[in-house]
C-alpha positions in Angstrom: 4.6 18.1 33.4 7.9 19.8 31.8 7.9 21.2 28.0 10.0 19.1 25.9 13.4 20.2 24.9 15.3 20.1 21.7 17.5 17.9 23.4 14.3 15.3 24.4 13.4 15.5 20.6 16.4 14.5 19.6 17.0 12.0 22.4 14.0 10.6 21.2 14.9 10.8 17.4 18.4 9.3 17.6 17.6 5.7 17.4 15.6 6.0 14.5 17.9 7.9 12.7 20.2 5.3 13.2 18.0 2.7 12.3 16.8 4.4 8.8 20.5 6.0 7.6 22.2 4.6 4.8 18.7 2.4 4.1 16.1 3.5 1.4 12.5 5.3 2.4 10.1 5.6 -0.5 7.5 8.5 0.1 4.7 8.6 -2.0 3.0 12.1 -2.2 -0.4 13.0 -3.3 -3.2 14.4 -1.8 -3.7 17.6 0.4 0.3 18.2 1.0 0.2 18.8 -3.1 -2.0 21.4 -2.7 -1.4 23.4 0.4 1.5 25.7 0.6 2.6 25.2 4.1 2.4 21.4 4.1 4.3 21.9 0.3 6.6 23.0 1.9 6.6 21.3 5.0 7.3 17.8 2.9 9.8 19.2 1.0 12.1 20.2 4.1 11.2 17.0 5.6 12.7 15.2 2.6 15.3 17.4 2.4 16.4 16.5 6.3 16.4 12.7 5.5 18.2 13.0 2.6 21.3 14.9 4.6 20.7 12.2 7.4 22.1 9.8 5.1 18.7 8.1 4.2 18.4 7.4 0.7 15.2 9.0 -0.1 12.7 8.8 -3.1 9.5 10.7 -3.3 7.0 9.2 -6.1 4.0 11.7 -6.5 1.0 11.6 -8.2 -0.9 14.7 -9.1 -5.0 14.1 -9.0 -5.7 17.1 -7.1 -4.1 19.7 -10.0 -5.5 16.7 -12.8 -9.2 17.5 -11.5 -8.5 21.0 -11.5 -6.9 21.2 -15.3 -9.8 18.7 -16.5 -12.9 21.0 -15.1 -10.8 23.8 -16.9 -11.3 22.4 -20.2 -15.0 21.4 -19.0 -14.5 17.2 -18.8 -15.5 16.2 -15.3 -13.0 13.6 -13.4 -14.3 9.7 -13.1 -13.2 7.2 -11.2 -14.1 3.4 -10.8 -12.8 1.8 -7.8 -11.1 4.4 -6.5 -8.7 4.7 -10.1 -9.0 7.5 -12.8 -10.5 6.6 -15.7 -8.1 8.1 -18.3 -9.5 7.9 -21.9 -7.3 9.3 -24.9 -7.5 12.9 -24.2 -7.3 12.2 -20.2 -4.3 10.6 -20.5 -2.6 13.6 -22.4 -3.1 15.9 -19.5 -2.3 13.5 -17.4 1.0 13.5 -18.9 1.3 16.8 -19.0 0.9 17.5 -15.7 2.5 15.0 -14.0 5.7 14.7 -15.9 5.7 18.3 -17.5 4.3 20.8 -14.4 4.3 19.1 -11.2 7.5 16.9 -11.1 9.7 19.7 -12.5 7.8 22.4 -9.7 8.9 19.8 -6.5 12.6 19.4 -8.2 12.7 23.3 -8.0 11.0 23.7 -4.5 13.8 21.0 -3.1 16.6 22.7 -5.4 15.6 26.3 -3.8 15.7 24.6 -0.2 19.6 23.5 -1.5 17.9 20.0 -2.1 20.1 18.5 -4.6 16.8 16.8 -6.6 16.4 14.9 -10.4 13.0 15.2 -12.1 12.4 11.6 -13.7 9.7 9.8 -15.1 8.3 6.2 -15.8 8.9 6.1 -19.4 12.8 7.0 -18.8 14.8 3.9 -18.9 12.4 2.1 -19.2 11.7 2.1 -15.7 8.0 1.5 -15.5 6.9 -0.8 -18.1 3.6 -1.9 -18.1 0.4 -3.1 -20.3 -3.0 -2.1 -20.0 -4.9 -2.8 -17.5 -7.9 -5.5 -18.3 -9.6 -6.4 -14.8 -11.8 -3.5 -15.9 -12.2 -0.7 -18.6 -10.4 2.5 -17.3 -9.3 3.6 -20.4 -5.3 3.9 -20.7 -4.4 2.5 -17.5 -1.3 0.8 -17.0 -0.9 -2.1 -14.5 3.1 -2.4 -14.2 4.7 -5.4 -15.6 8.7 -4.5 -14.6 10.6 -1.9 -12.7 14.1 -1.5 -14.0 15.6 0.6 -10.8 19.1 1.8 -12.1 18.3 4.9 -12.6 16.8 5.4 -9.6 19.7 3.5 -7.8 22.5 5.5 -10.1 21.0 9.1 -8.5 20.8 7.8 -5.4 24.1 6.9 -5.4 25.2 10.2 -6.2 23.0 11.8 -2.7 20.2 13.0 -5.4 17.0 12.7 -4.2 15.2 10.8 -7.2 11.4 12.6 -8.1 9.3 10.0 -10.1 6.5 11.1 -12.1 3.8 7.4 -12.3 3.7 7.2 -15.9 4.7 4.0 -18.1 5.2 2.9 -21.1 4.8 -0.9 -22.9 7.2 -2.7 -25.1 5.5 -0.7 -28.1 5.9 2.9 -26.5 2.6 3.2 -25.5 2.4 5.5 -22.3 -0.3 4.7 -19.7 -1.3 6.3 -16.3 0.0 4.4 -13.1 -1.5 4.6 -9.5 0.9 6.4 -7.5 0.3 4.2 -5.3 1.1 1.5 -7.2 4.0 3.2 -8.5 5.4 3.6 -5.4 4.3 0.0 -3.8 6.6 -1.3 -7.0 9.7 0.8 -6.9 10.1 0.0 -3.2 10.0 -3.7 -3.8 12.5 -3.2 -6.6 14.7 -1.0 -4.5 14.5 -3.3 -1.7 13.4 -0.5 0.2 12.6 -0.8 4.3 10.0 1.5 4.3 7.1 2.6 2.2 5.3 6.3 3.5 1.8 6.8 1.9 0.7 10.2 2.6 -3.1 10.6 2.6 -6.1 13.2 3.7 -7.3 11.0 6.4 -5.3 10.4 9.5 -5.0 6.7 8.4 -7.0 3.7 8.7 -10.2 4.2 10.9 -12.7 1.8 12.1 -14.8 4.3 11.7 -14.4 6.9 8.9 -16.1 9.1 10.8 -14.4 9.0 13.9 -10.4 9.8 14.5 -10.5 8.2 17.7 -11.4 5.3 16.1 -7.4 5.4 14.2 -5.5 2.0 13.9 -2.3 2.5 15.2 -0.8 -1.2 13.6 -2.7 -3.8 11.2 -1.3 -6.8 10.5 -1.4 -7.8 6.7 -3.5 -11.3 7.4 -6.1 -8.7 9.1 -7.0 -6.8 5.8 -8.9 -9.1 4.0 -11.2 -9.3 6.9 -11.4 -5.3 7.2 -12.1 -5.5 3.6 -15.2 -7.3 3.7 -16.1 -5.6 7.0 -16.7 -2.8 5.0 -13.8 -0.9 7.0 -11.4 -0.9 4.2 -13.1 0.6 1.0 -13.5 2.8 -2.1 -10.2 4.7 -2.2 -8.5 3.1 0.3 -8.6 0.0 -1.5 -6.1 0.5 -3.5 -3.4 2.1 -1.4 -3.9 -0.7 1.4 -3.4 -3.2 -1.3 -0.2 -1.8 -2.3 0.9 -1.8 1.2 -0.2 -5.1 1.6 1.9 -6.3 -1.3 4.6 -4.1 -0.4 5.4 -5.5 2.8 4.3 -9.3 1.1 7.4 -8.9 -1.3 10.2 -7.8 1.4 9.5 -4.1 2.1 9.5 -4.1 6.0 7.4 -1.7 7.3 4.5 0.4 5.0 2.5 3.2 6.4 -0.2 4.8 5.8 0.0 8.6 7.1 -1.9 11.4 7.8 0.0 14.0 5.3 -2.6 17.2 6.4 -0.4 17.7 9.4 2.7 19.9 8.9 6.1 17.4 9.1 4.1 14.9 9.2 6.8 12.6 7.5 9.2 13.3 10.3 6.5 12.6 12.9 6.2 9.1 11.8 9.9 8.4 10.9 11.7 9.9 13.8 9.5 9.8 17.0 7.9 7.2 19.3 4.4 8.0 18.8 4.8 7.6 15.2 1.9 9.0 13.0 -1.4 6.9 10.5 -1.4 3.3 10.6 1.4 0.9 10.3 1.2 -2.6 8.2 3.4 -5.3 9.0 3.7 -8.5 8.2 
């Protein structure tokens, strides 16, 4: 069997770049590729290469990994119910801090350095995530989103920026509350009318069992989930982001996938190649 060639990669790449340039890709980023220098950088240069292929990218991050770590410093252990932070008063002010303050203005930098032309923004600008506080249960100040106002997402990517959201919202009152990056990300691509929603993740994607890779599935049709949920295949943190896709793809957002974001380009993988890379949801 023959190596591949640059020009089979690109043989192979050239009818998905045609069929993603000029639409919108929301990437949400969290996880191991936060924290890891090489897959940093790996994400950033993938983001980079879609944006100067004409797709009209927007990368929504969260930031648990470097929320844990600033929370032990000041000796308050993380919690979680559900698979979502439970951010009381004090929570919520790191939160902010790091999300809005240190990490989105670090991955505007890191694209700007790669000549990524990048904008730092946040949910509370514009109003653009506005939200009230979530009741289903107590998890402090949590904000379940209530409207996405998209122009100024829309008005830099308009201008070629690539748009860097930090998941924090505000309610009519100017109260600001922690969003789900998932969440987050599930809701701007609806508003955007985006045609696909990238989830990046520290599993390789949905697995029959968590325990085995091999056990990966490739495609999942939404009417599926609610029986992998009580199946006890879907669970605990993966709630959450599978329910976002689920209701991404329910409200107009063609494809959502969940992928494995501890492999290096692993954003190109799944957007410009046949095998693809996690587990695509469609409707």
């Amino acid at each position: 069997m023959r190596e591949r060639t640059i020009a089979d990669v690109l043989t192979e790449a050239q009818p998905y770049m045609k069929k993603y340039t000029g639409k919108t890709v929301v990437v949400k980023y969290g996880g191991n590729a936060m924290v890891n220098e090489e897959l940093k950088n790996g994400v950033m240069e993938d983001v980079i290469l879609m944006n100067m292929l004409g797709i009209r990218t927007v990368v929504v991050h969260g930031g648990g990994p470097e929320i844990n770590q600033l929370l032990k410093r000041i000796g308050k252990e993380p919690k979680f119910i559900g698979g979502l932070r439970y951010t009381d008063e004090e929570t919520m002010e790191i939160v902010q801090m790091v999300l809005a303050g240190k990490i989105n203005k670090d991955l505007v930098a890191r694209l700007g350095s790669r000549n990524g032309h990048a904008i730092g923004l946040c949910g509370v600008d514009a109003g653009m995530l506005m939200c009230r506080r979530h009741t289903a249960e107590d998890l402090g100040f949590v904000g379940d989103i209530t409207a996405v106002n998209p122009g100024p997402i829309l008005q830099a990517l308009d201008a070629g920026t690539i748009p860097v959201i930090a998941t924090i919202g505000a309610d009519s009152a100017g109260h600001t509350y922690n969003i789900n990056a998932d969440t987050a990300a599930a809701a701007i691509a609806i508003a955007l009318g985006a045609c696909k929603l990238v989830s990046l993740t520290d599993i390789p994607g949905l697995l029959m069992d968590k325990d085995n890779p091999a056990t990966l599935l490739h495609e999942v049709k939404i009417s599926d989930v609610p029986g992998l949920v009580s199946g006890g295949v879907i669970s605990g943190g993966m709630l959450p982001k599978i329910a976002c896709c689920v209701d991404s793809i329910a409200k107009g957002v063609k494809e959502a996938v969940i992928i494995d974001g501890r492999v290096l380009h692993a954003i190109l993988l799944e957007m410009f190649s046949d095998k693809g890379n996690g587990t695509l949801f469609v409707n």
